[in-house]
C-alpha positions as CSV (number, residue, x, y, z in Angstrom):
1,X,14.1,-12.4,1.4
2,X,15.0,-11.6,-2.0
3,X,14.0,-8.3,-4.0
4,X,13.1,-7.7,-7.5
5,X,11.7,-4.8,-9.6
6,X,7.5,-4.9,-9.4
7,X,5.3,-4.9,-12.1
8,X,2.5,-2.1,-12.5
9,X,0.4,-2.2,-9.4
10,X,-3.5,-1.5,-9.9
11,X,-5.8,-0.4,-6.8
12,X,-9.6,-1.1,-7.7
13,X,-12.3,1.0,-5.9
14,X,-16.0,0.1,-6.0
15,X,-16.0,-3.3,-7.5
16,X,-17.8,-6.6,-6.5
17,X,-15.3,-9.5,-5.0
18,X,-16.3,-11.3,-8.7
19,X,-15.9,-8.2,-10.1
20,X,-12.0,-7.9,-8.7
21,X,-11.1,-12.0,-9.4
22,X,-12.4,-11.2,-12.9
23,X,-9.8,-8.3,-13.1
24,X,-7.0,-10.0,-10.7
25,X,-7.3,-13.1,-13.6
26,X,-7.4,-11.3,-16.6
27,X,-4.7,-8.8,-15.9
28,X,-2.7,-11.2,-14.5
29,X,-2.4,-13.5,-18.0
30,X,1.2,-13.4,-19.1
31,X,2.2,-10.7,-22.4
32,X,5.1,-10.8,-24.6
33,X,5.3,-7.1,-24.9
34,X,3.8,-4.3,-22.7
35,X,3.6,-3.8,-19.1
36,X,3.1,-6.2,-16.6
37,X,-0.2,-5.9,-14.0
38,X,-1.2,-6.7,-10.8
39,X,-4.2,-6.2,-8.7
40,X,-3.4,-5.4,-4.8
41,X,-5.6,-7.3,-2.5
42,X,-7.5,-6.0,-0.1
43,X,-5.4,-5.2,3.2
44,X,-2.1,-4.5,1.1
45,X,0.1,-1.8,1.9
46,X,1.5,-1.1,-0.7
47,X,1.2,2.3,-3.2
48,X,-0.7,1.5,-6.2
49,X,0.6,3.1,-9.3
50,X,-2.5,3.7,-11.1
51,X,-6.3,3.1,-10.1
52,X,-9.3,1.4,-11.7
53,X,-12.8,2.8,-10.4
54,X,-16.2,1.5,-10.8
55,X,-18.0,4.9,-11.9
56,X,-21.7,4.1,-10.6
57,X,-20.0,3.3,-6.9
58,X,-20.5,6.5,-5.3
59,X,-18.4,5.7,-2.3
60,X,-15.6,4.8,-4.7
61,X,-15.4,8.5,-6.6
62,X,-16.0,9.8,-3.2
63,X,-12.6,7.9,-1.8
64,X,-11.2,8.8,-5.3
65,X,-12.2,12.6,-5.0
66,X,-10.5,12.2,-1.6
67,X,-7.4,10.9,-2.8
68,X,-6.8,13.4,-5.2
69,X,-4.3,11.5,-8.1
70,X,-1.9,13.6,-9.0
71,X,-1.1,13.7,-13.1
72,X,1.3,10.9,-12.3
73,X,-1.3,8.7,-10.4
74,X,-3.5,7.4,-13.5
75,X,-7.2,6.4,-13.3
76,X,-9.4,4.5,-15.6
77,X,-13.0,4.9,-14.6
78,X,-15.2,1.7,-15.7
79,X,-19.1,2.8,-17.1
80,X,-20.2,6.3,-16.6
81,X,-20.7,8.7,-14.0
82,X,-22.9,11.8,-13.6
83,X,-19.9,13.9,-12.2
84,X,-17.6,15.4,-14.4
85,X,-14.5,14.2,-14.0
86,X,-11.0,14.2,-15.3
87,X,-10.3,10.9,-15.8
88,X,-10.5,8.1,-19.0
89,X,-13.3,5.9,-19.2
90,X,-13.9,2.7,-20.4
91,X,-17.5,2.2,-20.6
92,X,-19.8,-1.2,-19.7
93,X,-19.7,-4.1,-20.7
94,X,-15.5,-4.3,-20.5
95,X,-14.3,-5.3,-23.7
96,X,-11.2,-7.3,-21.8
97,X,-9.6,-7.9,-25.3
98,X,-9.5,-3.6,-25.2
99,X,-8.3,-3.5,-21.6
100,X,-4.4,-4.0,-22.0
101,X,-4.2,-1.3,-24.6
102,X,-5.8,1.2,-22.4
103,X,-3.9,0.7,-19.3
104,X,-0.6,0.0,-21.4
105,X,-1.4,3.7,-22.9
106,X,-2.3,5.6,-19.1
107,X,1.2,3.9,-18.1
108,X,3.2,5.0,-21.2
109,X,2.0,8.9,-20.5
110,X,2.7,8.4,-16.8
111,X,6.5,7.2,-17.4
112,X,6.9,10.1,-19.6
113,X,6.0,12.5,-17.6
114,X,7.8,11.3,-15.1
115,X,10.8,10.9,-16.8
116,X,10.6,14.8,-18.2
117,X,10.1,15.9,-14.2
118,X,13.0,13.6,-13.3
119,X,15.3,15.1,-15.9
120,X,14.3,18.7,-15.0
121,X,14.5,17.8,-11.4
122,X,11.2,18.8,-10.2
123,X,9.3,17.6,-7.5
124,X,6.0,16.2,-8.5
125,X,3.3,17.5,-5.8
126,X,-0.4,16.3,-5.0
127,X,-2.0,19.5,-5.8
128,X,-4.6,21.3,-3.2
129,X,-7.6,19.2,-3.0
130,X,-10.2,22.3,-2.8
131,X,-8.7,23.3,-5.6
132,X,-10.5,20.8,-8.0
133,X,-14.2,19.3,-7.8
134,X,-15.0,17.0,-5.0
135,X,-17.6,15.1,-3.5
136,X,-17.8,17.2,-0.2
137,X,-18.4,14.6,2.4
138,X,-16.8,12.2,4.8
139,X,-17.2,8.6,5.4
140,X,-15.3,8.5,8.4
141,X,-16.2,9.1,11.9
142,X,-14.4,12.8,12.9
143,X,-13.5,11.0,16.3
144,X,-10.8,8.8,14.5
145,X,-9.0,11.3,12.8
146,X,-9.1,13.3,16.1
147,X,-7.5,10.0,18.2
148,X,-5.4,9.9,15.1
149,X,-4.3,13.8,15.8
150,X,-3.8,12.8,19.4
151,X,-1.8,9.7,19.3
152,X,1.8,10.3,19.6
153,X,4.8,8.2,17.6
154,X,6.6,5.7,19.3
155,X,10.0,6.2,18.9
156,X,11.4,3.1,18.8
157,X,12.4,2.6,15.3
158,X,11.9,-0.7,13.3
159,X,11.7,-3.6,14.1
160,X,11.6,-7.0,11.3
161,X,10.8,-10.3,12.9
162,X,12.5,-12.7,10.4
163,X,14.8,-15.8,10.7
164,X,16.9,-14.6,8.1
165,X,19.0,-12.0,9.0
166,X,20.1,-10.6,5.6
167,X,16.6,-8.8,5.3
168,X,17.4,-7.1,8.3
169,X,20.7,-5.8,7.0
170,X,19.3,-4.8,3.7
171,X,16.6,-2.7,5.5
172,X,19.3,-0.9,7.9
173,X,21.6,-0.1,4.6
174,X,18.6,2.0,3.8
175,X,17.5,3.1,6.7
176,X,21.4,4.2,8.1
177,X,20.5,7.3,6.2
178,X,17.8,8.2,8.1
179,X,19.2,7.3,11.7
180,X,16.9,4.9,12.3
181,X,18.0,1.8,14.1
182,X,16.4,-1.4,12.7
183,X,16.4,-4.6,15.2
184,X,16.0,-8.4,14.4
185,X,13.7,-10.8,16.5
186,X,13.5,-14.5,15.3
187,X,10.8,-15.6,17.4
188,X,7.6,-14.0,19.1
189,X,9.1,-14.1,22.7
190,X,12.2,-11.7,21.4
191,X,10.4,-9.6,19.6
192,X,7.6,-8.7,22.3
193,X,10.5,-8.5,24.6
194,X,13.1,-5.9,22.4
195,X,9.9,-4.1,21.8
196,X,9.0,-3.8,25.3
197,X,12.0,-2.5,25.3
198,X,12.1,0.2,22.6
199,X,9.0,0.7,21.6
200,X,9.3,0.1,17.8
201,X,7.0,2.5,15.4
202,X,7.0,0.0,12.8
203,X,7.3,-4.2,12.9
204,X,7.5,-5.8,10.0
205,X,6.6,-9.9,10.4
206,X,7.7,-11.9,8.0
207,X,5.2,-14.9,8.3
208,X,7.0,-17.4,7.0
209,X,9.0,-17.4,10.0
210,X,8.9,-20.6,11.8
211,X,6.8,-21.0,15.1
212,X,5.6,-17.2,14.5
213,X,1.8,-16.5,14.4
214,X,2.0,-13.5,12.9
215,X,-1.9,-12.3,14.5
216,X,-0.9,-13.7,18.2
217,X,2.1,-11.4,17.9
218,X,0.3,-8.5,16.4
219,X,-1.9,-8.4,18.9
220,X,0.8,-8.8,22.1
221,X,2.3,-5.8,20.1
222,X,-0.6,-3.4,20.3
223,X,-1.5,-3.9,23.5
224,X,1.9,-3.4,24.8
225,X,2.1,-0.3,22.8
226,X,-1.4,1.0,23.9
227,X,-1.4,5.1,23.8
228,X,1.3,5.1,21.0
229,X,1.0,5.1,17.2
230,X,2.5,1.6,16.3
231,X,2.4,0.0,13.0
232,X,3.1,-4.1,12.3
233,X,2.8,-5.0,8.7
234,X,3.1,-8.9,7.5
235,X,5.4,-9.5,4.8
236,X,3.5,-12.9,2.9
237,X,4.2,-15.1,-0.1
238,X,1.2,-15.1,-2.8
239,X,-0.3,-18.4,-1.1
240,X,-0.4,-16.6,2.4
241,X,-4.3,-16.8,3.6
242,X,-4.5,-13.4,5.1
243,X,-7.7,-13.5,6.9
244,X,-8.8,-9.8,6.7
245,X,-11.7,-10.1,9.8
246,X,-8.6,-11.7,11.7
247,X,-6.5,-8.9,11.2
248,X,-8.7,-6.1,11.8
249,X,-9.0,-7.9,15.1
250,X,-5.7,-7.7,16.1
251,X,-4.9,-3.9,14.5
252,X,-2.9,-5.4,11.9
253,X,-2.6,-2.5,9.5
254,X,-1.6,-4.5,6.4
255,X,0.6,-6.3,4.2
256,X,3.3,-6.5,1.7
257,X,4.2,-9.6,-1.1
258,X,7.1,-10.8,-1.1
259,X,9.8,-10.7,-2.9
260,X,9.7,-6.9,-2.3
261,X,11.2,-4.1,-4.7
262,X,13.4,-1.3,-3.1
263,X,10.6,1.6,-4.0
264,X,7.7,-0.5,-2.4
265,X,9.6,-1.3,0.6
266,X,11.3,2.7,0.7
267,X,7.6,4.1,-0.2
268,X,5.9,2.2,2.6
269,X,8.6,2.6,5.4
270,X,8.3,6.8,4.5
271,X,4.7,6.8,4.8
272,X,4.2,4.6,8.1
273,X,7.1,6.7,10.0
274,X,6.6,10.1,8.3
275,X,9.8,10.1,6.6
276,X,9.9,13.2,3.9
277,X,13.6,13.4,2.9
């Protein structure tokens, strides 16, 4: 599985499935200069470097209010919203032709800062969310975050389902630092077994694998791990139909595109085993 730097990754809250090809297309047009874009599908993983709102969808401020960007976590906010908030707007009807110049701007002040932090080494922190205005309710049933609470970690480590082993090696590098073992299955009947075994915290199936169905397995790795906090995230090519109702089915929590960069792959494996260091 082969790795390469990514291009500016954009989560959009609030929009229309039209609405999100129409950006996914247009920001997706090849540029001789500027930054590069991409819009992350629904069900991906991965940590978006900026976000693009829809500012009359109240549940999208309200996620975005939950959120909290930092100051290096820009937002554009499309049309205009009653709430005061600190953000750019772009107002309706998108002017696409404007679009690039905007983002190419957010993204030029975000690599600044970040560049002046990194050279006076200091940690950039989400600040206190009460601190700031918010939209003061919750979407989500309290039970979940309570089963969440409860839910202890398996301790098993990672496991990468793959036919390649050179992916496998890559990922241990990385992990040796941490302690963390990382074990290799090529097929489903290996990797339920190991993990019967050990117990993994995080699987990551690369479905390209042959005579893998990456939901099948998914699902045989849940319930195995019932009453432990397991994650399996697919690893798909561009062309990969991930069927989102499928998924939820089977507790898939997500996926990543391949070819993967070393930050998105770091960034993802910190957040899903609580890695801080």
């Amino acid at each position: 599985m082969s790795i390469k730097t990514p291009t500016i990754a954009i989560r959009l809250l609030g929009f229309s499935a039209k609405e999100e090809e129409t950006f996914s297309a247009v920001l997706a047009v090849a540029r001789e200069t500027g930054y590069s874009y991409t819009c992350l599908r629904t069900g991906c993983v991965q940590d978006p470097d900026m976000y693009i709102v829809n500012a009359s969808n109240i549940k999208a401020i309200a996620t975005l209010s939950d959120l909290n960007p930092g100051d290096a976590m820009p937002v554009l906010l499309i049309g205009k919203t009653d709430i005061d908030l600190p953000y750019q707007v772009m107002p309706r009807p998108i002017r696409w032709r404007n679009i690039f110049g905007i983002l190419d701007e957010l993204i030029n002040k975000r690599e600044l800062l970040l560049h002046t932090l990194a050279a006076h080494t200091i940690n950039l922190t989400v600040h206190e969310r009460r601190a700031h205005k918010r939209i003061d309710f919750d979407l989500t049933d309290p039970q979940v975050y309570q089963k969440m609470r409860d839910t202890p970690m398996a301790k098993g480590g990672i496991l990468i389902v793959d036919k390649d082993t050179q992916f496998r090696e890559y990922v241990a590098a990385i992990m040796d630092h941490y302690g963390i073992t990382v074990t290799l299955a090529a097929d489903e009947r290996s990797a339920l077994m190991l993990d019967r075994n050990n117990q993994h915290a995080l699987t990551l199936i690369n479905t390209s694998t042959p005579d893998v169905d990456p939901y099948h397995l998914c699902d045989g790795l849940k319930k195995q791990n019932h009453g432990l906090k397991t994650s399996v995230i697919f690893l798909i090519d561009q062309s990969f139909d991930y069927k989102l109702g499928l998924a939820e089915r089977v507790r898939c929590d997500g996926f990543l595109v391949k070819p993967l960069s070393r930050r998105v792959l770091l960034s993802t494996i910190r957040k899903y085993l609580h890695l801080f260091k």
